[in-house]
MMTF fields as JSON, N, C-alpha, C and O atoms, coordinates in Angstrom:
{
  "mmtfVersion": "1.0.0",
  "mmtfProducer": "UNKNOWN",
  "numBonds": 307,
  "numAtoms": 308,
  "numGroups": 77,
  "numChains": 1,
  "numModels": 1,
  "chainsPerModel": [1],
  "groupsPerChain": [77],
  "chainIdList": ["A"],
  "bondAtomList": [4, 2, 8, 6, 12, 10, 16, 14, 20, 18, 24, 22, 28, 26, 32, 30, 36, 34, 40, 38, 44, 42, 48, 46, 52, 50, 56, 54, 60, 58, 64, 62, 68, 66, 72, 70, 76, 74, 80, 78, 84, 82, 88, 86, 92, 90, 96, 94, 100, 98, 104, 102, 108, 106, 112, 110, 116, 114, 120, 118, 124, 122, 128, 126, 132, 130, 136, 134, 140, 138, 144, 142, 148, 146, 152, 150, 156, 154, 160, 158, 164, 162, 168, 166, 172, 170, 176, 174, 180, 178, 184, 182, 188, 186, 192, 190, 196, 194, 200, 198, 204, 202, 208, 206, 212, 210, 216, 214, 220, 218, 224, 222, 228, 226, 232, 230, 236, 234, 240, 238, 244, 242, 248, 246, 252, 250, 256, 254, 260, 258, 264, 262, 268, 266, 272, 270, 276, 274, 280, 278, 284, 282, 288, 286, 292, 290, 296, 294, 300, 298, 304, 302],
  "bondOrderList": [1, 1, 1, 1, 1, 1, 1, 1, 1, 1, 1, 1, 1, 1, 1, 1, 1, 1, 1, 1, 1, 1, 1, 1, 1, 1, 1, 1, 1, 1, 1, 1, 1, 1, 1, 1, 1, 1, 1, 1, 1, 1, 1, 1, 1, 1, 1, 1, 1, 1, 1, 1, 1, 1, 1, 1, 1, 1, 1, 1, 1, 1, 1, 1, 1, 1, 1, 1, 1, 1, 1, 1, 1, 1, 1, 1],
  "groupList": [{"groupName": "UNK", "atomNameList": ["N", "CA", "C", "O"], "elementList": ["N", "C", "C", "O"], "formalChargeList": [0, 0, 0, 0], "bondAtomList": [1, 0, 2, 1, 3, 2], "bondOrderList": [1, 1, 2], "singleLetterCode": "X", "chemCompType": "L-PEPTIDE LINKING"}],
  "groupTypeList": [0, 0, 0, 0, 0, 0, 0, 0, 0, 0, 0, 0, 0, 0, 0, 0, 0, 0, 0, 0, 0, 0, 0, 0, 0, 0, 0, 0, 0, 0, 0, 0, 0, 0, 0, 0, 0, 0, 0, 0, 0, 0, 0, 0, 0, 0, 0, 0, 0, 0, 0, 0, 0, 0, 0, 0, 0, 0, 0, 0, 0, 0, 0, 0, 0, 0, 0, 0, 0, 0, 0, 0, 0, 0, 0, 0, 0],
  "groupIdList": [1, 2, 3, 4, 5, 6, 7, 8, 9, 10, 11, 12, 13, 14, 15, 16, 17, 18, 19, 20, 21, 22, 23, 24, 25, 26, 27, 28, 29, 30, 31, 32, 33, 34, 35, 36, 37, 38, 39, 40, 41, 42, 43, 44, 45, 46, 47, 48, 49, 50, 51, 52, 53, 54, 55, 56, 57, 58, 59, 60, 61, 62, 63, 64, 65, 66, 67, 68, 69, 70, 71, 72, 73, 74, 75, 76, 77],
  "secStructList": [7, 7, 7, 7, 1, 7, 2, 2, 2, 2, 2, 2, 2, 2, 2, 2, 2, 2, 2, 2, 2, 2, 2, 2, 2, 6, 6, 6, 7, 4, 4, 4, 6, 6, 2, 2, 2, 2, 2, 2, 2, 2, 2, 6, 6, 7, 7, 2, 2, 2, 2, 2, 6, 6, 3, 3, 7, 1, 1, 5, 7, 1, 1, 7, 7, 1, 5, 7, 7, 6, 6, 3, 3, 7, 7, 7, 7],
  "xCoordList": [48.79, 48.589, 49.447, 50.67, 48.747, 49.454, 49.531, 48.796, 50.473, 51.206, 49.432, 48.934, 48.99, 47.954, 47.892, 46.97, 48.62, 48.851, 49.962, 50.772, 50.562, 51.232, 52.444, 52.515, 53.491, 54.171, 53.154, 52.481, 53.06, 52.036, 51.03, 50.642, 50.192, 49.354, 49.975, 49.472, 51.765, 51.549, 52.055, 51.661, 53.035, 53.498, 52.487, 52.644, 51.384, 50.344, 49.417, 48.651, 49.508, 49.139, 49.825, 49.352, 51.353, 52.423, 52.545, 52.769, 52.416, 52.519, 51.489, 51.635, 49.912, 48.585, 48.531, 47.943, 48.977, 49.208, 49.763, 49.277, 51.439, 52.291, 51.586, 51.647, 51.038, 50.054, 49.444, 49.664, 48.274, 47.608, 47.708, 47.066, 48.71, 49.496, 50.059, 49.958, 50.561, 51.293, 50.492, 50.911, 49.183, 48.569, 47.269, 46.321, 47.464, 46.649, 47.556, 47.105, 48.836, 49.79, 50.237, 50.481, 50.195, 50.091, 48.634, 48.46, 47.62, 46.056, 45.614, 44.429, 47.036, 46.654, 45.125, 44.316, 45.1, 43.873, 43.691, 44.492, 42.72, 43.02, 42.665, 42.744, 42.311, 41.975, 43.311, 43.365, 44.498, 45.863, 46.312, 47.22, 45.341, 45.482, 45.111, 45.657, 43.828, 43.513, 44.115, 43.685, 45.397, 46.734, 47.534, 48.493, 47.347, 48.19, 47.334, 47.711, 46.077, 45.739, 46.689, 47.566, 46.161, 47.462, 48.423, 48.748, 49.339, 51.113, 50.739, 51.147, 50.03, 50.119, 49.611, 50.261, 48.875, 48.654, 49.588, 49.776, 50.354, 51.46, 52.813, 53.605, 52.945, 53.999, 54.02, 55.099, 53.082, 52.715, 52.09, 51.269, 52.385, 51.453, 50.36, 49.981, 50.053, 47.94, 47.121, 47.302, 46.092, 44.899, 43.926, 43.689, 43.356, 42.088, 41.168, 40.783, 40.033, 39.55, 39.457, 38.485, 40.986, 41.147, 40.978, 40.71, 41.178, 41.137, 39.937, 39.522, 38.825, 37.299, 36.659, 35.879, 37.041, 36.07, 37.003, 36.952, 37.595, 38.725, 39.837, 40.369, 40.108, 40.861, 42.337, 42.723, 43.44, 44.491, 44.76, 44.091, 46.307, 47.137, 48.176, 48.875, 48.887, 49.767, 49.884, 48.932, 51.327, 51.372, 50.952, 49.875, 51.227, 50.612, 49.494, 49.579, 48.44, 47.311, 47.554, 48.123, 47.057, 48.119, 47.254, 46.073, 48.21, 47.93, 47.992, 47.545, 48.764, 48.488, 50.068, 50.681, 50.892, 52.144, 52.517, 53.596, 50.586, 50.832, 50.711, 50.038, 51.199, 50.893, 49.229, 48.482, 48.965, 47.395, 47.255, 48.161, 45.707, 45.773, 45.807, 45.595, 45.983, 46.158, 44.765, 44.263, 43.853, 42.799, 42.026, 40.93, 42.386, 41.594, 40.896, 40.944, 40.505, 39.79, 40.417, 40.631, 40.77, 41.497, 40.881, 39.699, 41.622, 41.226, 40.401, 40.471, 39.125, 38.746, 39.749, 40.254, 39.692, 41.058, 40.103, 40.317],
  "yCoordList": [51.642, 52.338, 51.686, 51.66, 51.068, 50.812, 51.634, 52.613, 51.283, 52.7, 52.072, 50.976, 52.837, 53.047, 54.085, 53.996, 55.091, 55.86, 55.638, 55.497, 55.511, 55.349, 56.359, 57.222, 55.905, 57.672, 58.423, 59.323, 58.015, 59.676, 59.828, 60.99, 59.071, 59.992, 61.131, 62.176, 60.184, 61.176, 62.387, 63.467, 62.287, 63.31, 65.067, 66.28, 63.973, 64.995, 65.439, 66.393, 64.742, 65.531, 66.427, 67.356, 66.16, 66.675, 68.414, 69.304, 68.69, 69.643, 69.928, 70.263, 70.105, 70.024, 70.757, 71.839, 70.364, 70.751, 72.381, 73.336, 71.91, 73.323, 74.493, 75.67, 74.074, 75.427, 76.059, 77.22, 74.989, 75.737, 76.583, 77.43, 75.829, 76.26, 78.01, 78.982, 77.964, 79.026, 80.062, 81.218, 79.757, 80.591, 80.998, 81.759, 80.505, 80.846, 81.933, 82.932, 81.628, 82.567, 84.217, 85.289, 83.802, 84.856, 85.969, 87.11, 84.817, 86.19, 86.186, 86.355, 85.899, 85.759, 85.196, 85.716, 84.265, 83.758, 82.121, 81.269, 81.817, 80.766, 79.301, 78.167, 79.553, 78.095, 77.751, 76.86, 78.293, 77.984, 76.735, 75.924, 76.822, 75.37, 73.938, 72.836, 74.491, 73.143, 72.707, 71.606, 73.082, 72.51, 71.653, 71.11, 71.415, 70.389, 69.4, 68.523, 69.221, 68.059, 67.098, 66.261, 67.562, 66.617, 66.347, 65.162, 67.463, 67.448, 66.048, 64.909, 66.398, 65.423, 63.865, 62.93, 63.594, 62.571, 62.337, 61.124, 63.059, 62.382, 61.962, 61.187, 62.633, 62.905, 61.392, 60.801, 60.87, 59.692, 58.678, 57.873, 58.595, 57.9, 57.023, 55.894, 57.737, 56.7, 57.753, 58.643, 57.501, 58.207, 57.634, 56.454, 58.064, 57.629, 57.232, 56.102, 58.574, 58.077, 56.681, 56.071, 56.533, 55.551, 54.153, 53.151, 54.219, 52.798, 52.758, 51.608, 53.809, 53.687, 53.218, 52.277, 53.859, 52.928, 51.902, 51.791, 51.351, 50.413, 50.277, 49.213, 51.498, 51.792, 51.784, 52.152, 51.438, 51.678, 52.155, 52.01, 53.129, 53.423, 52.955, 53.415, 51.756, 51.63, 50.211, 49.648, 49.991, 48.899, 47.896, 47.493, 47.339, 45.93, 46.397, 47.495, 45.5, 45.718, 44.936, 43.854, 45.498, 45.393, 43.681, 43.463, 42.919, 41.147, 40.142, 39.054, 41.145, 40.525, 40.396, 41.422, 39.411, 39.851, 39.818, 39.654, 40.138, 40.202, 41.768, 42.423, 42.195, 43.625, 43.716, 42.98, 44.671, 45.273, 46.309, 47.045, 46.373, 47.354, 49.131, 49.475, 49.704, 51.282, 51.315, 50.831, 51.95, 52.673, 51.005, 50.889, 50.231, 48.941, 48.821, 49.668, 47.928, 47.678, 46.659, 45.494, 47.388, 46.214, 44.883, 44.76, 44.101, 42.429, 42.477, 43.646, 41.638, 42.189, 40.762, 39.7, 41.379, 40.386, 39.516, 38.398],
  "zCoordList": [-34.88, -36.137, -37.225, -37.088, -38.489, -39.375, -40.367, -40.499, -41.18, -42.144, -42.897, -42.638, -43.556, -44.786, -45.653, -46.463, -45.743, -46.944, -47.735, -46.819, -48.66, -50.172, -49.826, -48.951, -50.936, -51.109, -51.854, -51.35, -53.108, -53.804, -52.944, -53.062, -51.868, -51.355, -50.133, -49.718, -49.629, -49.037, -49.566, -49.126, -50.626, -51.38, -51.629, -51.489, -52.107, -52.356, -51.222, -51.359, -50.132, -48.798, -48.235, -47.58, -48.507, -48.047, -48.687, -47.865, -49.849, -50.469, -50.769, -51.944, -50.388, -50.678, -49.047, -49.032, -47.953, -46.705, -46.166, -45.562, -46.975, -47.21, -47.847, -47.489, -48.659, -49.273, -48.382, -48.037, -47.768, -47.62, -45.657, -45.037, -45.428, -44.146, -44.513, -43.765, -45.69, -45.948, -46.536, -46.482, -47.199, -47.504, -46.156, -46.351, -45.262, -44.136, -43.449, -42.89, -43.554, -43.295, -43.949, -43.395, -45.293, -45.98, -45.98, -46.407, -45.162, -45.682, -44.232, -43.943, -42.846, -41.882, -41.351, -40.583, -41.89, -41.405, -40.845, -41.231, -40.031, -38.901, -39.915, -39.443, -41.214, -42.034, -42.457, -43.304, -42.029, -42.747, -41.566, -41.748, -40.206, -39.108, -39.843, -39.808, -40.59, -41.633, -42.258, -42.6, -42.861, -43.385, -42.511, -43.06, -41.268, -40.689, -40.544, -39.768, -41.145, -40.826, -41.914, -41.701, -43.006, -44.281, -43.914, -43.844, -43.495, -42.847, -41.933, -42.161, -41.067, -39.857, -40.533, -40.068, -41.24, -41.787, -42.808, -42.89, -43.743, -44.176, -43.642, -44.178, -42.45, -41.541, -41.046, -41.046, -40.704, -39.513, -40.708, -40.269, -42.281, -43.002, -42.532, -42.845, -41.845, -41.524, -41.16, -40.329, -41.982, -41.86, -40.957, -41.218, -40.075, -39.675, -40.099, -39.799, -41.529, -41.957, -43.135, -43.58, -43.375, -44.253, -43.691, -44.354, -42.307, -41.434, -41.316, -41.46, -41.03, -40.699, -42.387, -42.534, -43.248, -44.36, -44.874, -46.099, -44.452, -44.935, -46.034, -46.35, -46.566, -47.474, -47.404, -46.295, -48.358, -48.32, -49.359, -50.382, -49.203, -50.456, -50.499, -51.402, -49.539, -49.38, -50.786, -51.326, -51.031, -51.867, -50.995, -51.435, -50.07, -49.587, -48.53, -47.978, -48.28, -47.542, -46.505, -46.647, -45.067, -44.018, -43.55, -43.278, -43.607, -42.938, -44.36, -44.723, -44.851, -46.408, -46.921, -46.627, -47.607, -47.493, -49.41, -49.979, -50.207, -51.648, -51.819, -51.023, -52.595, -53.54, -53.674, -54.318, -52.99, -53.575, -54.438, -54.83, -54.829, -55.65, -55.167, -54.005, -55.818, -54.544, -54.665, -55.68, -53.542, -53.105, -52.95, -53.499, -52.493, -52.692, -50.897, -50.006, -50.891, -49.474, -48.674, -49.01, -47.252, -46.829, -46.326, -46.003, -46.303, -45.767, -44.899, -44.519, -43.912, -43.092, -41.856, -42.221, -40.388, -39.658, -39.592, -39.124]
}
C-alpha cells in the first residue's frame, strides 16, 4: 500500500469521519459505522478506490520522484 491521499484530503476525511461517527452516536443509529470508513482511510492515508481509478492526492505520484499535480493520475508502472 502506497500512501495516496494528501494532508487536506486527509484532514477533511478525518473530520468529515468524526462527524459523522458522532452523529450516528448521538441519533443512535447504525450509519454513524459509515464514518469509519474516512477515519480508516485517513488513518492509513490510502484509499482503495483512489488506487482503482488511478488517482492521487498526495504531492508526489508514487514512482515519480517530481511534484504532481493534486487529484492528477498516476504514472502507469
Amino acid at each position: 500500500m502506497q500512501k495516496n491521499i494528501g494532508n487536506t484530503d486527509r484532514a477533511i476525511r478525518l473530520v468529515l469521519g468524526l462527524i459523522i461517527v458522532i452523529l450516528g452516536i448521538v441519533y443512535q443509529s447504525w450509519w454513524g459505522l459509515a464514518g469509519l470508513v474516512p477515519l480508516l482511510t485517513a488513518l492509513l492515508a490510502y484509499c482503495p478506490l483512489y488506487t482503482i481509478i488511478g488517482v492521487t492526492t498526495c504531492g508526489n505520484p508514487p514512482g515519480t520522484d517530481k511534484p504532481g499535480k493534486t487529484g492528477t493520475r498516476m504514472p502507469k508502472p
